[in-house]
PDBQT receptor file of N, H, CA, C and O in Angstrom, charges set to zero:
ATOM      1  N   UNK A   1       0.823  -1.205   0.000  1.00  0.00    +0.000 N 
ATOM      2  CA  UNK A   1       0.000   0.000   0.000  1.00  0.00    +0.000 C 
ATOM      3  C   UNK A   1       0.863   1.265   0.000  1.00  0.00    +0.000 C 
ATOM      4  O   UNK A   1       0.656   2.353  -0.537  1.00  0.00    +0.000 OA
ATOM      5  N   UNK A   2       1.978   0.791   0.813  1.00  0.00    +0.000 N 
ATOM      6  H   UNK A   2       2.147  -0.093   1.250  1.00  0.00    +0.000 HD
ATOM      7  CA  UNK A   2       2.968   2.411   0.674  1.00  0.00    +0.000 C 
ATOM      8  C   UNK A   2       3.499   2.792  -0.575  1.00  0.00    +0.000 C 
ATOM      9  O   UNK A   2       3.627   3.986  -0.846  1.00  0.00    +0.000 OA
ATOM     10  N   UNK A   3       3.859   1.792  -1.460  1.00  0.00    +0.000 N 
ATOM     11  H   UNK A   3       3.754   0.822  -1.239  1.00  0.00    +0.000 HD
ATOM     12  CA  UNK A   3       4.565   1.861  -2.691  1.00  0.00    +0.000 C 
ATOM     13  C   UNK A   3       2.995   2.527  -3.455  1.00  0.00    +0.000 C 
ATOM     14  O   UNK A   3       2.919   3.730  -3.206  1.00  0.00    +0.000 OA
ATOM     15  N   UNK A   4       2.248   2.214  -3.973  1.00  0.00    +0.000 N 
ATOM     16  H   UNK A   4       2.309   1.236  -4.176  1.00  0.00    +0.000 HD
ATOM     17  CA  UNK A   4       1.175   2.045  -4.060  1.00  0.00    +0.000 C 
ATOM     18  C   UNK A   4       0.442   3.793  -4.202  1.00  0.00    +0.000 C 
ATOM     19  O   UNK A   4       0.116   4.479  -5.171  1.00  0.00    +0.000 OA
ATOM     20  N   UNK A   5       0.405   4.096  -2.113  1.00  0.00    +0.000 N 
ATOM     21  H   UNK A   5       0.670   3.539  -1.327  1.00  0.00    +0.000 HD
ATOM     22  CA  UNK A   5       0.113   5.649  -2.236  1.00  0.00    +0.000 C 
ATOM     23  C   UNK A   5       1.466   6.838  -2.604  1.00  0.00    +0.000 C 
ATOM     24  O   UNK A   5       1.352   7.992  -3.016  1.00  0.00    +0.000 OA
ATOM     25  N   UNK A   6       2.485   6.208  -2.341  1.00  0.00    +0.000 N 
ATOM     26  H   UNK A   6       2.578   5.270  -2.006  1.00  0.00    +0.000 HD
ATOM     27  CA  UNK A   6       3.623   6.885  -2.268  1.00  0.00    +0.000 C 
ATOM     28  C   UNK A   6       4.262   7.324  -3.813  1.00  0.00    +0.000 C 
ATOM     29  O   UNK A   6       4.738   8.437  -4.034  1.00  0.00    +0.000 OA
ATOM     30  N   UNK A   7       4.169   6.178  -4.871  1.00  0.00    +0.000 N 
ATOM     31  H   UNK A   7       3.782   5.274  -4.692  1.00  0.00    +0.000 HD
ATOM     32  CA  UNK A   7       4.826   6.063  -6.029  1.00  0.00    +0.000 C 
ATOM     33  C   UNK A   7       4.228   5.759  -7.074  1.00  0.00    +0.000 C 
ATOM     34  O   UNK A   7       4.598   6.375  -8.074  1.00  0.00    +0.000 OA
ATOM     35  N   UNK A   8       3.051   4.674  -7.259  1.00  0.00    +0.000 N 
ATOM     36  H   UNK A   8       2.751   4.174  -6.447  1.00  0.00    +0.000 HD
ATOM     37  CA  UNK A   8       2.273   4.534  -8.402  1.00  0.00    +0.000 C 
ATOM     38  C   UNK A   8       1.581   5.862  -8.620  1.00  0.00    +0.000 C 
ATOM     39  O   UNK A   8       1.738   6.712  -9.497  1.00  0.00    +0.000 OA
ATOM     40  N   UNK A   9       0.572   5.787  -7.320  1.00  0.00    +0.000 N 
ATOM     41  H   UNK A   9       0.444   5.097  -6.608  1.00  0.00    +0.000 HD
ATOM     42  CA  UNK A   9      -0.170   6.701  -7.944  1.00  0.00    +0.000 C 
ATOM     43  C   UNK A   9      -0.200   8.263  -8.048  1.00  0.00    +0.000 C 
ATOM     44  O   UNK A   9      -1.223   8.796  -8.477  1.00  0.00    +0.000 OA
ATOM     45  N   UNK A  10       0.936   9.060  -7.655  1.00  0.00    +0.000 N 
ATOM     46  H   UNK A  10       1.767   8.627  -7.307  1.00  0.00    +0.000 HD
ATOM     47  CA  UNK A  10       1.741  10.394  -7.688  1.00  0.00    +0.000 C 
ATOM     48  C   UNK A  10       2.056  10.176  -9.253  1.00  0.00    +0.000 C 
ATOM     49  O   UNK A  10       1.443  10.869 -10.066  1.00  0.00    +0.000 OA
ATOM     50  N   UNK A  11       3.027   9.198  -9.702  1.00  0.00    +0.000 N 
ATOM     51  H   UNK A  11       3.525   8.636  -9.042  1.00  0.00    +0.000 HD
ATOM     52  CA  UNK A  11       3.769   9.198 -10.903  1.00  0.00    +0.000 C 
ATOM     53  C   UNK A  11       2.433   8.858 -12.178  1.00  0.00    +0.000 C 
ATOM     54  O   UNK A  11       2.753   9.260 -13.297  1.00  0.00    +0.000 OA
ATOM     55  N   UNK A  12       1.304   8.313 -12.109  1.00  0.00    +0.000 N 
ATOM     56  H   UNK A  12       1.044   7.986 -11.200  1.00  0.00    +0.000 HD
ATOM     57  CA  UNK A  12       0.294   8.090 -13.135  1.00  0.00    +0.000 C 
ATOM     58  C   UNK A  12      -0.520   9.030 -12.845  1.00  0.00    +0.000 C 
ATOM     59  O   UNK A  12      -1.487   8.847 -13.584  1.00  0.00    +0.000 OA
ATOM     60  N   UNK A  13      -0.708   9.955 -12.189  1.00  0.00    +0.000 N 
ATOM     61  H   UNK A  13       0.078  10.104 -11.588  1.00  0.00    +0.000 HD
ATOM     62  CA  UNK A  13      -1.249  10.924 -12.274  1.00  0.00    +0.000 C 
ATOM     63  C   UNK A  13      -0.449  12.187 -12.563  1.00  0.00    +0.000 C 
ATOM     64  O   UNK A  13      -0.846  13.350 -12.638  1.00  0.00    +0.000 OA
ATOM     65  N   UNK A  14       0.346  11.857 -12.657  1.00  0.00    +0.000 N 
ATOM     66  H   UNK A  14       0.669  10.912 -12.596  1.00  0.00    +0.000 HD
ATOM     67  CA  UNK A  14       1.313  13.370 -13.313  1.00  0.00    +0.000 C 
ATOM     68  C   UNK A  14       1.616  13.083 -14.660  1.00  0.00    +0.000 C 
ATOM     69  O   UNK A  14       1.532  13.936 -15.544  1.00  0.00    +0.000 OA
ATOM     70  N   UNK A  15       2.091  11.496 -14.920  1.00  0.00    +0.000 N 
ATOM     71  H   UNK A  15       2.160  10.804 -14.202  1.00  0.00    +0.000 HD
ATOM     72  CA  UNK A  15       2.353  11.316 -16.617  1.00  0.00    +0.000 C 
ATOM     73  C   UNK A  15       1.099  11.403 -16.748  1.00  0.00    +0.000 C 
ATOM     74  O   UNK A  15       0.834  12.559 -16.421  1.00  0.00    +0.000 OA
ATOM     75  N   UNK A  16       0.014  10.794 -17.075  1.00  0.00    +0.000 N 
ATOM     76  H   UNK A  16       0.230   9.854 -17.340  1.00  0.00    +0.000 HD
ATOM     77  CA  UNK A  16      -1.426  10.684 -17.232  1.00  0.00    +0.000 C 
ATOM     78  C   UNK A  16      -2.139  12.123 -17.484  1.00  0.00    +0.000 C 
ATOM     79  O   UNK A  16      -2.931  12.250 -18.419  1.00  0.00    +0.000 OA
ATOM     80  N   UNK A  17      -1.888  12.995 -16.781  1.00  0.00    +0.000 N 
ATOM     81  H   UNK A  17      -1.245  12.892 -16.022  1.00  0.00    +0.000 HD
ATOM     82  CA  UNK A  17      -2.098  13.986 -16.276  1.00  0.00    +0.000 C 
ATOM     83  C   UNK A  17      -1.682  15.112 -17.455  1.00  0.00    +0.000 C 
ATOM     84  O   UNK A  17      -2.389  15.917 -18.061  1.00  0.00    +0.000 OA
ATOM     85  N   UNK A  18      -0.507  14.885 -17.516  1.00  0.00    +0.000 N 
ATOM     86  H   UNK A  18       0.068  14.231 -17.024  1.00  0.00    +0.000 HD
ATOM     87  CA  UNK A  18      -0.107  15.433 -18.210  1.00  0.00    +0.000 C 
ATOM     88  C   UNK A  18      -0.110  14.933 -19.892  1.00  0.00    +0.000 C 
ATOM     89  O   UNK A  18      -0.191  15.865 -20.692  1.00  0.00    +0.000 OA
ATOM     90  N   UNK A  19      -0.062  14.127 -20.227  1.00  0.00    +0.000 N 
ATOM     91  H   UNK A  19       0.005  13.369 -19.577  1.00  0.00    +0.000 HD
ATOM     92  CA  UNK A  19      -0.676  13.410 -21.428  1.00  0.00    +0.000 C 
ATOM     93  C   UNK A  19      -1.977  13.964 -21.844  1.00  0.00    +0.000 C 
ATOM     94  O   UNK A  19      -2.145  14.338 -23.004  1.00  0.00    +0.000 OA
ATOM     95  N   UNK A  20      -2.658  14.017 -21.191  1.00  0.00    +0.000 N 
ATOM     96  H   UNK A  20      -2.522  13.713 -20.248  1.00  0.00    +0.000 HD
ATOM     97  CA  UNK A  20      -4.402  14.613 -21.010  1.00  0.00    +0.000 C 
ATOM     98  C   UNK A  20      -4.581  16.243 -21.872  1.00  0.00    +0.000 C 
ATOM     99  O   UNK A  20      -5.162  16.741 -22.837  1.00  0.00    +0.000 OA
ATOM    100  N   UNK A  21      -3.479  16.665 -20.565  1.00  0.00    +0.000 N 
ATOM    101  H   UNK A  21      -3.007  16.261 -19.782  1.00  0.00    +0.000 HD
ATOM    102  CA  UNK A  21      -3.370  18.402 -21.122  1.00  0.00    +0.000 C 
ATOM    103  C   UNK A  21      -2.556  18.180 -21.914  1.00  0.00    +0.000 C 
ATOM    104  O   UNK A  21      -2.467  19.341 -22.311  1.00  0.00    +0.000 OA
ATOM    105  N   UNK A  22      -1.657  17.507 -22.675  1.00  0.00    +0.000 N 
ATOM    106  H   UNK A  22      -1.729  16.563 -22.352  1.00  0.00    +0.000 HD
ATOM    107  CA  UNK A  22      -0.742  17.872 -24.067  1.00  0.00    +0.000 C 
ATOM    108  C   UNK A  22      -1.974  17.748 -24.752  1.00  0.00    +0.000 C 
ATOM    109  O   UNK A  22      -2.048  18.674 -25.560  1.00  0.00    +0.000 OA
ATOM    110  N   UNK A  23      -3.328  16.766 -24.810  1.00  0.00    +0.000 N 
ATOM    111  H   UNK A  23      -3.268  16.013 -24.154  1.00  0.00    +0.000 HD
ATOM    112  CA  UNK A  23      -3.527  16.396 -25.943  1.00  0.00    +0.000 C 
ATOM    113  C   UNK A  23      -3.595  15.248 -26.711  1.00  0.00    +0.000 C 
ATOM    114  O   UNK A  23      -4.162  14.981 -27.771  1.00  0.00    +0.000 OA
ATOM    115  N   UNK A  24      -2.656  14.418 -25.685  1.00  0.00    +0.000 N 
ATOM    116  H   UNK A  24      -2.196  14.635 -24.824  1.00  0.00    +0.000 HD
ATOM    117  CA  UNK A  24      -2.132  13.328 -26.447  1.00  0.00    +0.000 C 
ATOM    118  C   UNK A  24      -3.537  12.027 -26.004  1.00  0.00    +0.000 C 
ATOM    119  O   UNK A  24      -3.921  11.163 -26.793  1.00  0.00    +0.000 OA
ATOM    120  N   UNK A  25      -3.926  12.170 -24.983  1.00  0.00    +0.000 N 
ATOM    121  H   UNK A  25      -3.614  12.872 -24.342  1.00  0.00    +0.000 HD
ATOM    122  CA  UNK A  25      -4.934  11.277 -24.528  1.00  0.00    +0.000 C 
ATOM    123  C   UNK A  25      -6.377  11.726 -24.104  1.00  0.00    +0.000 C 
ATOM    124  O   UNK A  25      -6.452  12.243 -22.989  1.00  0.00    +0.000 OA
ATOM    125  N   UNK A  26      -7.294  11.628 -24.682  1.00  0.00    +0.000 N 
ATOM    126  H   UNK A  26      -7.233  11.208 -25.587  1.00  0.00    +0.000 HD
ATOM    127  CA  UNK A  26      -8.545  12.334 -24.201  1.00  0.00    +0.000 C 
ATOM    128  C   UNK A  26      -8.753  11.627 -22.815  1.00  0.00    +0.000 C 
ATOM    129  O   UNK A  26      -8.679  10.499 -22.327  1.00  0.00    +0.000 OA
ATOM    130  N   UNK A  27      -9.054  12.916 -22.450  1.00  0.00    +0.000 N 
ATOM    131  H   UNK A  27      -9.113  13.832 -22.845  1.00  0.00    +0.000 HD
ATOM    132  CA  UNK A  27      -9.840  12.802 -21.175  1.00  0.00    +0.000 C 
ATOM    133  C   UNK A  27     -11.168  11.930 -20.815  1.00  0.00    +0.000 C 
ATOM    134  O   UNK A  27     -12.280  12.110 -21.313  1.00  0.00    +0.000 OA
ATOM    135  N   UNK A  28     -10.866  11.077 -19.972  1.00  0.00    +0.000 N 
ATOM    136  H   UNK A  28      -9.963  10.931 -19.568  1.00  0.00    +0.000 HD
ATOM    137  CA  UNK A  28     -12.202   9.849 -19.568  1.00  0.00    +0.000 C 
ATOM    138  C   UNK A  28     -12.306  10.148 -18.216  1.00  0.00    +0.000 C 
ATOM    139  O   UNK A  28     -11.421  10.173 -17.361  1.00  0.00    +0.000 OA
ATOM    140  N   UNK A  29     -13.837  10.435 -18.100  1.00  0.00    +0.000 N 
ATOM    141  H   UNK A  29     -14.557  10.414 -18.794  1.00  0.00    +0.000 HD
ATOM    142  CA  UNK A  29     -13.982  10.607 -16.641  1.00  0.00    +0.000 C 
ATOM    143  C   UNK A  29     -12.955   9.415 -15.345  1.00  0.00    +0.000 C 
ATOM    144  O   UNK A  29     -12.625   8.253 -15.584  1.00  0.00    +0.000 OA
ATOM    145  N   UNK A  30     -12.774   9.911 -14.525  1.00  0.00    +0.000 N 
ATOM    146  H   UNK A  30     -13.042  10.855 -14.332  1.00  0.00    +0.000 HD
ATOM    147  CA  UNK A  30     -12.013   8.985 -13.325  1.00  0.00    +0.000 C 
ATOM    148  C   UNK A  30     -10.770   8.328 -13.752  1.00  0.00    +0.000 C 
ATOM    149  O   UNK A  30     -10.287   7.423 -13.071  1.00  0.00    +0.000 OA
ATOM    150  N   UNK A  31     -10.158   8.784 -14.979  1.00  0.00    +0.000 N 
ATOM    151  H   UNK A  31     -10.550   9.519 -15.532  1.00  0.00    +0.000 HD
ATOM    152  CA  UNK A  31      -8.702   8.571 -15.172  1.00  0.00    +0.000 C 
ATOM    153  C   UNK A  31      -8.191   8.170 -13.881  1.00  0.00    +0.000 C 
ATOM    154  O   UNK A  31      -7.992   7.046 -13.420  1.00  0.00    +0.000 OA
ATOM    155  N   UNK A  32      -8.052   9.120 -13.481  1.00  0.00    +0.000 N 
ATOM    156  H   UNK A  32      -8.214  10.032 -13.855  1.00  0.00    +0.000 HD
ATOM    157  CA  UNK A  32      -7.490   9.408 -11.896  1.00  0.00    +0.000 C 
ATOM    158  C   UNK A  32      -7.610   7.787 -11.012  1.00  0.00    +0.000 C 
ATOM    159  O   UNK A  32      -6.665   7.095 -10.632  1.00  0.00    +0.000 OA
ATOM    160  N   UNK A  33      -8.762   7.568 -10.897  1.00  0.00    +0.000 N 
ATOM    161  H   UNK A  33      -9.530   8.130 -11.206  1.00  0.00    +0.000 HD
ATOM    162  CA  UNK A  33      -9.089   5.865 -10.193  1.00  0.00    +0.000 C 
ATOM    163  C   UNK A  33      -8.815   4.612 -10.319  1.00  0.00    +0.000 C 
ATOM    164  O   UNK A  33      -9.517   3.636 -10.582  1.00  0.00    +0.000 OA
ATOM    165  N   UNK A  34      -7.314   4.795 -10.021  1.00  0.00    +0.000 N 
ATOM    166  H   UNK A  34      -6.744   5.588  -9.807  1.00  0.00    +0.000 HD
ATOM    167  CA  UNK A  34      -6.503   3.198 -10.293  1.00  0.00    +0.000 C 
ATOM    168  C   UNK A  34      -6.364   2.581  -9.215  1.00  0.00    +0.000 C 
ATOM    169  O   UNK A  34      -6.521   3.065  -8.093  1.00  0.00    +0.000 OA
ATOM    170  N   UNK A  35      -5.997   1.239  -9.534  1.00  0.00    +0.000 N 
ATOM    171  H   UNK A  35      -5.870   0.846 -10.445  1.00  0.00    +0.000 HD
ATOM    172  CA  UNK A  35      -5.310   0.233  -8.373  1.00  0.00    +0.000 C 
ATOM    173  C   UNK A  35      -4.393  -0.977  -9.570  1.00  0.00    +0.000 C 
ATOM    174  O   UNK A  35      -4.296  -1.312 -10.751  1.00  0.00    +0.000 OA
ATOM    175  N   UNK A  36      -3.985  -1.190  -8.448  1.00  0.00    +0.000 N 
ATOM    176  H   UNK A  36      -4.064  -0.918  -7.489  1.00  0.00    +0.000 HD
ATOM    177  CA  UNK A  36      -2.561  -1.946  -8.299  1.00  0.00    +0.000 C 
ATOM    178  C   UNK A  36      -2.254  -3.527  -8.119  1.00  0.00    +0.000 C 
ATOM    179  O   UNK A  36      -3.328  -3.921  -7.664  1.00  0.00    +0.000 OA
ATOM    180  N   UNK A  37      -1.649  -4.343  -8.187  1.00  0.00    +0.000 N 
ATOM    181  H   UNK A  37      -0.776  -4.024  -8.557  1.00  0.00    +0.000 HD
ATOM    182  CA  UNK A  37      -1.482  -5.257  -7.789  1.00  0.00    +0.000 C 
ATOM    183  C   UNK A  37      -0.160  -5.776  -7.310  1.00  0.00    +0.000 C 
ATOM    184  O   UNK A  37       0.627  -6.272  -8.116  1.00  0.00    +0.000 OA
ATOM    185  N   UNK A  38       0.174  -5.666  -5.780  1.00  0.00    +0.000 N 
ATOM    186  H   UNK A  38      -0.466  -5.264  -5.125  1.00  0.00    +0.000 HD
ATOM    187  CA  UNK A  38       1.656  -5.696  -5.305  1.00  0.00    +0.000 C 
ATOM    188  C   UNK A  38       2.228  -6.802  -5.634  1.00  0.00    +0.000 C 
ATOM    189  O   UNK A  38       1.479  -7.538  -6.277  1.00  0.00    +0.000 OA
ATOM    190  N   UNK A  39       3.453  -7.284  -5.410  1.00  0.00    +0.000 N 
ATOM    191  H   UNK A  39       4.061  -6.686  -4.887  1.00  0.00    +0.000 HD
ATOM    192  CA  UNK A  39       4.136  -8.239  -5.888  1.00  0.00    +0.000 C 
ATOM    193  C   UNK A  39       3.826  -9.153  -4.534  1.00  0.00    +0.000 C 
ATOM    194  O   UNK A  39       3.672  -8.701  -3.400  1.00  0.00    +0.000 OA
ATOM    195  N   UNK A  40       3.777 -10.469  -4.909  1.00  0.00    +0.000 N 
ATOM    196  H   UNK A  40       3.903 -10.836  -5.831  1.00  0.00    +0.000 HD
ATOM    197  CA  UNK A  40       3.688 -11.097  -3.877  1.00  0.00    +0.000 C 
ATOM    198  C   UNK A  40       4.501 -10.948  -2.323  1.00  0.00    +0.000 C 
ATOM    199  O   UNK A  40       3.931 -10.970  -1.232  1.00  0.00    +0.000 OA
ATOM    200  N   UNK A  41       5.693 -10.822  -2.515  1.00  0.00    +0.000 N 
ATOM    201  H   UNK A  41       6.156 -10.804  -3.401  1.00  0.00    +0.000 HD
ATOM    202  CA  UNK A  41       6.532 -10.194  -0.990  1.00  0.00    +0.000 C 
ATOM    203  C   UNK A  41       7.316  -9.589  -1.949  1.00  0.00    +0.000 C 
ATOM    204  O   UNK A  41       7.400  -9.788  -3.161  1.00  0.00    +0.000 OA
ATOM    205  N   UNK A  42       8.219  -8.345  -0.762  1.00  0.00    +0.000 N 
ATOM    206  H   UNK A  42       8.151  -8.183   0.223  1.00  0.00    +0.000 HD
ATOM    207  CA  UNK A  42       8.748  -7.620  -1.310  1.00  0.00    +0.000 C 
ATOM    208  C   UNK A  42      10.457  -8.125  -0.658  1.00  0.00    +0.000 C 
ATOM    209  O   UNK A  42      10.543  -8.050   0.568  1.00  0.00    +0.000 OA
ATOM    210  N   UNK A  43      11.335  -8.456  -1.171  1.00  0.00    +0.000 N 
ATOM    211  H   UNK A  43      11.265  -8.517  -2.167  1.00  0.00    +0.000 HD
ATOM    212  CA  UNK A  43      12.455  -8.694  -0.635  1.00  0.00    +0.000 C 
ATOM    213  C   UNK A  43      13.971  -7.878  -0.718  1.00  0.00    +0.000 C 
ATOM    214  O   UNK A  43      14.317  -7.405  -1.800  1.00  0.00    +0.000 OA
ATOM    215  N   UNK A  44      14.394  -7.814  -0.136  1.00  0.00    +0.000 N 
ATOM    216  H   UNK A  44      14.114  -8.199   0.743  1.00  0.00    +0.000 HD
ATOM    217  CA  UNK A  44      15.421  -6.590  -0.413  1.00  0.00    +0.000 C 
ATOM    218  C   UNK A  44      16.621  -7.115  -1.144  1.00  0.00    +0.000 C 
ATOM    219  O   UNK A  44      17.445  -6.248  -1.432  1.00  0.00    +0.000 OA
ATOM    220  N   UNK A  45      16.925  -8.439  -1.535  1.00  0.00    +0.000 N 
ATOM    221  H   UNK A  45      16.255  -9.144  -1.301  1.00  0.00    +0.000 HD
ATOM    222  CA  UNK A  45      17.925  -9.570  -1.810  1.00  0.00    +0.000 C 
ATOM    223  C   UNK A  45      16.995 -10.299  -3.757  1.00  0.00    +0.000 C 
ATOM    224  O   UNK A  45      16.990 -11.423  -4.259  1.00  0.00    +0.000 OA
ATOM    225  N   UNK A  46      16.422  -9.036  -4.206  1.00  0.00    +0.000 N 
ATOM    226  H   UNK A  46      16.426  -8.122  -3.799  1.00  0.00    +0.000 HD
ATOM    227  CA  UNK A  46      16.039  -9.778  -5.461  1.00  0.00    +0.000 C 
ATOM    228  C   UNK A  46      16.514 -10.553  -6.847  1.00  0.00    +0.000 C 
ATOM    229  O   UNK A  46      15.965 -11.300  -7.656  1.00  0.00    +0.000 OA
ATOM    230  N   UNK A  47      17.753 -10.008  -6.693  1.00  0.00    +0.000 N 
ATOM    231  H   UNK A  47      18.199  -9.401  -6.036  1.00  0.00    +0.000 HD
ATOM    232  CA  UNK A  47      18.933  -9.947  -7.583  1.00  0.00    +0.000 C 
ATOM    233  C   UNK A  47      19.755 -11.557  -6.902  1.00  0.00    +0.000 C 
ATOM    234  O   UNK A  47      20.187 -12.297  -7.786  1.00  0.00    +0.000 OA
ATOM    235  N   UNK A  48      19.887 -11.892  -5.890  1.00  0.00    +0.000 N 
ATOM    236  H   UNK A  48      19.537 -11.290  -5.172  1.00  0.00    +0.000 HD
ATOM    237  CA  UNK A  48      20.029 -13.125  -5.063  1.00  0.00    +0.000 C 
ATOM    238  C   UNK A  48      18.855 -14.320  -5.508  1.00  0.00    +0.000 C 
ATOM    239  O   UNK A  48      19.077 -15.471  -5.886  1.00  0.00    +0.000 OA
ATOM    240  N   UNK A  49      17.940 -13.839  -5.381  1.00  0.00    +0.000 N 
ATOM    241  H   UNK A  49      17.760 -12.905  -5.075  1.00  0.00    +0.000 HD
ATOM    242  CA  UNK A  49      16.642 -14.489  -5.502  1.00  0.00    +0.000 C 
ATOM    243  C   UNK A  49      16.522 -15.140  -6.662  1.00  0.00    +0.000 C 
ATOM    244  O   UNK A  49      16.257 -16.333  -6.806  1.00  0.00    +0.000 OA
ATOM    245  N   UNK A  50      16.760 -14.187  -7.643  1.00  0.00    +0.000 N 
ATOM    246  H   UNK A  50      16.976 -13.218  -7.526  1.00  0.00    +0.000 HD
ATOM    247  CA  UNK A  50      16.631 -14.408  -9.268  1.00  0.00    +0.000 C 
ATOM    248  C   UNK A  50      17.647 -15.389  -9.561  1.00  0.00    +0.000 C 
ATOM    249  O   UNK A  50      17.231 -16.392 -10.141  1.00  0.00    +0.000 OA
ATOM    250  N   UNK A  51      19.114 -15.332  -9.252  1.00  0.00    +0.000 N 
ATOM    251  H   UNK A  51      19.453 -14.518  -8.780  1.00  0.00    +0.000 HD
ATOM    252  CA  UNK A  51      19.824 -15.962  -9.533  1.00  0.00    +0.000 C 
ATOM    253  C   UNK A  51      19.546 -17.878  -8.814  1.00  0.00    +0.000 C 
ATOM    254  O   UNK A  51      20.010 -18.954  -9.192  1.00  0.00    +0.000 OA
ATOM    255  N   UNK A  52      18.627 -17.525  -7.723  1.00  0.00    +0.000 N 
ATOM    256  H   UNK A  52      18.250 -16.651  -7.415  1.00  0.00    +0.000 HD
ATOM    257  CA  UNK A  52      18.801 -19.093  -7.541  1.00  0.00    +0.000 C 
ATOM    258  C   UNK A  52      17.592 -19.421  -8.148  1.00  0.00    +0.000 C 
ATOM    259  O   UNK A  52      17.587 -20.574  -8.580  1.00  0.00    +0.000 OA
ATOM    260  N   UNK A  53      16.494 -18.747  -8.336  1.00  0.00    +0.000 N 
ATOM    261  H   UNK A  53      16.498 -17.810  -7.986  1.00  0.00    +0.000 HD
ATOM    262  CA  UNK A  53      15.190 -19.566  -9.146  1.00  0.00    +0.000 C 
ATOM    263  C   UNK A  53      15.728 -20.033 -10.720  1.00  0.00    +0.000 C 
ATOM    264  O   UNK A  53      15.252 -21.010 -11.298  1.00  0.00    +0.000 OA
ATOM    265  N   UNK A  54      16.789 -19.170 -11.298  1.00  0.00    +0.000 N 
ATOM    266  H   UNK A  54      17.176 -18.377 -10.828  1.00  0.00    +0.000 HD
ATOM    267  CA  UNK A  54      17.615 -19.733 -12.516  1.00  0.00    +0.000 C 
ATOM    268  C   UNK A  54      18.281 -20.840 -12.644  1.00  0.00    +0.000 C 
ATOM    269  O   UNK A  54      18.356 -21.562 -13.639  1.00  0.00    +0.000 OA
ATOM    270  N   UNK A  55      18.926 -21.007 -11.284  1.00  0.00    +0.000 N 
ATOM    271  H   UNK A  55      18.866 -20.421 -10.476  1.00  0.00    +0.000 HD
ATOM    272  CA  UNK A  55      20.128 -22.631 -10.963  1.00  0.00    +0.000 C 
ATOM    273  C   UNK A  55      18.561 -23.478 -10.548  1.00  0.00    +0.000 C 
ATOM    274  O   UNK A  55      18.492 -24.524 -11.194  1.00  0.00    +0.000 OA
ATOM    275  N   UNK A  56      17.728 -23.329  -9.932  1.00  0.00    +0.000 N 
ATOM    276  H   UNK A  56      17.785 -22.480  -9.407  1.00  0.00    +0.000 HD
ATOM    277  CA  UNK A  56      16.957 -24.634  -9.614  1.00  0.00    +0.000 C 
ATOM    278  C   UNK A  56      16.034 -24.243 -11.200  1.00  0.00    +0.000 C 
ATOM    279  O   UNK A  56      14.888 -24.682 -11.098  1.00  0.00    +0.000 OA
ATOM    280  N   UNK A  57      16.182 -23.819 -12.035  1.00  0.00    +0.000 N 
ATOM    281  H   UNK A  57      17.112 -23.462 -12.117  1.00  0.00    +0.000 HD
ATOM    282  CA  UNK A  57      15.156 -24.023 -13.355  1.00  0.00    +0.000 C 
ATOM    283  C   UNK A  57      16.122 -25.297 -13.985  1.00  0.00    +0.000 C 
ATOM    284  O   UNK A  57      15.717 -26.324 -14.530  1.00  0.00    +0.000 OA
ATOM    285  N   UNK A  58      17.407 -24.912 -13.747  1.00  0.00    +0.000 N 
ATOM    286  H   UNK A  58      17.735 -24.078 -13.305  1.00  0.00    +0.000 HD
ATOM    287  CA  UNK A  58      18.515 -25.539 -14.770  1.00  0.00    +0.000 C 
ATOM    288  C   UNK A  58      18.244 -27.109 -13.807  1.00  0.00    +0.000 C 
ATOM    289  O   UNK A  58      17.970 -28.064 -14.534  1.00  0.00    +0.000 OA
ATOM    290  N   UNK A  59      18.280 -27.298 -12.882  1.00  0.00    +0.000 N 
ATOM    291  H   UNK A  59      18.503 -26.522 -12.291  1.00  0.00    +0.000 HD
ATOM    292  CA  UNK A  59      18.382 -28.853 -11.937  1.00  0.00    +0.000 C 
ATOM    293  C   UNK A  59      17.056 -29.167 -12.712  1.00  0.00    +0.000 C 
ATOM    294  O   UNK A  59      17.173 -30.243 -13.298  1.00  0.00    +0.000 OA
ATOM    295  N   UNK A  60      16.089 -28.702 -12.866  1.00  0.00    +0.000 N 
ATOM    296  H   UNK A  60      15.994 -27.828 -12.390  1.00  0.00    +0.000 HD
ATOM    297  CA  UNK A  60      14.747 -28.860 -12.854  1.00  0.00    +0.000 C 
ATOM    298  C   UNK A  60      13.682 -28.876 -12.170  1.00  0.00    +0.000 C 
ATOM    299  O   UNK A  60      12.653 -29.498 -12.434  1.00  0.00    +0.000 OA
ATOM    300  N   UNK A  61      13.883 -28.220 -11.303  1.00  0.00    +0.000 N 
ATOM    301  H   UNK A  61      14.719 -27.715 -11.089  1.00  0.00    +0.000 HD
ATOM    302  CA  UNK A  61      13.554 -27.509 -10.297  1.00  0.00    +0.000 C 
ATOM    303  C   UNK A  61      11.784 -26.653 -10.304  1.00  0.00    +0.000 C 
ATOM    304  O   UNK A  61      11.774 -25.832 -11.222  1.00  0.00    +0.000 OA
ATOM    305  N   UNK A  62      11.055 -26.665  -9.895  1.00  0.00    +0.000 N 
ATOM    306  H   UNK A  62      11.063 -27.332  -9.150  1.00  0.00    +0.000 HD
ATOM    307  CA  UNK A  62       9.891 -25.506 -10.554  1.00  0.00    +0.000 C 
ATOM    308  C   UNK A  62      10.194 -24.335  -9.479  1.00  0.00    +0.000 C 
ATOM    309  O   UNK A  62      10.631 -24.614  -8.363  1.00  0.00    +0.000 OA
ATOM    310  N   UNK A  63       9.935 -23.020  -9.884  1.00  0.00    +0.000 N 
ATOM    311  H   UNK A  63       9.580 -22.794 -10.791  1.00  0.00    +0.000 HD
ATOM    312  CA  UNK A  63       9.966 -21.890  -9.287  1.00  0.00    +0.000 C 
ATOM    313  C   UNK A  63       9.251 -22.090  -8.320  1.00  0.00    +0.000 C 
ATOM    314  O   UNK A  63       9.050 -21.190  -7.504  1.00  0.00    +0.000 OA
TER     315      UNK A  63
């Protein structure tokens, strides 16, 4: 939810937003009224993560 109020929806309402007033996208009522879908957990080690769901794809492994 923090990512969510903090970063999605600040940043799609300013590109969006601004798309609107260039011109480039007509305006539809409630533009503005999005949601999200978070990633299942958020881990700070993703780059770690990735690399071992790759070595257990190669064993044969399922994610």
């Amino acid at each position: 939810m923090i990512l969510e109020r903090r970063l999605i929806k600040p940043v799609w309402t300013y590109v969006i937003g601004d798309a609107i007033s260039r011109g480039l996208l007509p305006p539809i009522e409630g533009w503005w009224k999005i949601s999200s879908v978070p990633p299942k957990r958020v881990t700070v080690d993703a780059g770690r993560e990735a690399q071992q769901n790759r070595a257990d794809v190669e064993r044969g492994k399922p994610c």
